[in-house]
C-alpha positions as CSV (number, residue, x, y, z in Angstrom):
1,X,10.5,-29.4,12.2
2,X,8.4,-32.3,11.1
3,X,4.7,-32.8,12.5
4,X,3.7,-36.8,13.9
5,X,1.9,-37.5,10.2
6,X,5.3,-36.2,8.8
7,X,4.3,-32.6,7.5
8,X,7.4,-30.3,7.3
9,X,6.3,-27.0,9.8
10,X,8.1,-24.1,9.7
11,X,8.3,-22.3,13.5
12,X,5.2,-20.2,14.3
13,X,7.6,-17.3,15.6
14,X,9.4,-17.4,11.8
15,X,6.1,-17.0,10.3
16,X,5.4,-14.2,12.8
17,X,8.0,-12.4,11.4
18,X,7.4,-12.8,7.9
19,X,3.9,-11.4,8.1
20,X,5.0,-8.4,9.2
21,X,6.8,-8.0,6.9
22,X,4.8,-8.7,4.1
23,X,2.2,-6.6,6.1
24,X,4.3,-3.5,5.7
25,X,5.0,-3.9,2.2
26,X,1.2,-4.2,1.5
27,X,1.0,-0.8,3.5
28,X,3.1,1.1,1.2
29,X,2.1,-0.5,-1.8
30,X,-1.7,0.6,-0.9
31,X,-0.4,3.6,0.0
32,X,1.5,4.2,-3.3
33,X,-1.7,3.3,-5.1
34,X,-3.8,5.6,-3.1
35,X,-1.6,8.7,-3.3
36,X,-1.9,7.9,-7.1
37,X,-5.6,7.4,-7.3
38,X,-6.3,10.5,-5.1
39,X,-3.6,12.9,-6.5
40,X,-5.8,15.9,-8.6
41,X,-3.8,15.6,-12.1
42,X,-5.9,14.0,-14.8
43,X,-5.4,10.4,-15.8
44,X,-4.0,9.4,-19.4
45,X,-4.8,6.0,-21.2
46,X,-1.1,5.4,-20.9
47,X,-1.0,5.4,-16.7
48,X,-3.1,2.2,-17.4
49,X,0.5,0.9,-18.5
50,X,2.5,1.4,-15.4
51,X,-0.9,1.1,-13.1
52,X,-1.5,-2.7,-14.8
53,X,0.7,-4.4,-13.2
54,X,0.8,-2.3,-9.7
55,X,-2.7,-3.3,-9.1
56,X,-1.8,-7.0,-9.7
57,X,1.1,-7.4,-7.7
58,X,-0.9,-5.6,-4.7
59,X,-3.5,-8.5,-5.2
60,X,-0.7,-10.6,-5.1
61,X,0.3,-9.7,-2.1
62,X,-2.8,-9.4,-0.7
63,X,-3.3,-12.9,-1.3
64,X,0.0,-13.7,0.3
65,X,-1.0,-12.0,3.1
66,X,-4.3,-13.7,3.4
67,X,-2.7,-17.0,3.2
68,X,-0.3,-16.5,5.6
69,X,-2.3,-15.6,8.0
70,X,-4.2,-18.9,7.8
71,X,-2.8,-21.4,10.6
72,X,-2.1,-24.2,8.3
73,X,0.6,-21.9,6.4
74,X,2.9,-23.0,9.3
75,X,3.3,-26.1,6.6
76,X,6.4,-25.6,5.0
77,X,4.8,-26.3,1.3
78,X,1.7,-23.7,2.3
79,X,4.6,-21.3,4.0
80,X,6.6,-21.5,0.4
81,X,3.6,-21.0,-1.8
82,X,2.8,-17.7,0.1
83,X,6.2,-16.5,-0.2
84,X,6.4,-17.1,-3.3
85,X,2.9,-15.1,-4.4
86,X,4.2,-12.1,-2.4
87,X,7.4,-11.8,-4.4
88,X,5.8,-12.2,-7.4
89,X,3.3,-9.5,-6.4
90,X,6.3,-7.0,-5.1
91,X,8.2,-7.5,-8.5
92,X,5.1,-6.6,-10.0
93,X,4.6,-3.2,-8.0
94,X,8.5,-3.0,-8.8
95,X,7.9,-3.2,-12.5
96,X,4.8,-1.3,-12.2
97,X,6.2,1.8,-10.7
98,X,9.2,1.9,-13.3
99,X,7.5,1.7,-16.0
100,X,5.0,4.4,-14.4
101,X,8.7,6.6,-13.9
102,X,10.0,5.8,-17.4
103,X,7.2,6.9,-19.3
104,X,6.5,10.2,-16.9
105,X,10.4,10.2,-18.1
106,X,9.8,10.1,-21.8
107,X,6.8,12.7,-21.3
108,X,8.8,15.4,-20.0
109,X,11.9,14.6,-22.3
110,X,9.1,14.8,-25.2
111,X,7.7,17.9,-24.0
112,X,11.0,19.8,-23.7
């Protein structure tokens, strides 16, 4: 859909639907990070490796989020952008919370 001064929109009701969905994904990626934060074992300098990127794809997201919730992200360009930031920010978390599961891996491998 093109606006009168010839801005590509995207539908209001599509962009709707994407930020739920990006909504939900920032909910469990919190959620991750505070089951982490608040679970009793101690921390080790190398949790800052998996825990690195985690935190910066949740900001990415966040950002996402805040951007499409702005009413000019119904321009396609704006729409794209924040799509964009939020996959970047959920292969972060991705790549955050393997690394977090290989090294927990190698731990107990070492340990045995």
């Amino acid at each position: 859909m093109t606006d009168g001064d010839g801005t590509e929109r995207i539908e209001g009701i599509f962009r709707s639907g994407s930020v739920t969905a990006v909504g939900v994904i920032v909910g469990f990626s919190l959620t991750y990070l505070t089951a982490w934060a608040t679970n009793p074992v101690p921390w080790h300098l190398h949790d800052l490796i998996g825990m690195t990127p985690l935190a910066a794809g949740i900001v990415f997201q966040l950002v996402a989020l805040s951007a499409l919730l702005h009413p000019n992200s119904l321009e396609r360009r704006r729409y794209n952008r924040s799509i964009r930031l939020f996959l970047i920010g959920l292969t972060c978390v991705a790549v955050g919370v393997a690394i977090t599961i290989g090294v927990e891996a190698l731990l107990v491998a070492k340990r045995d």
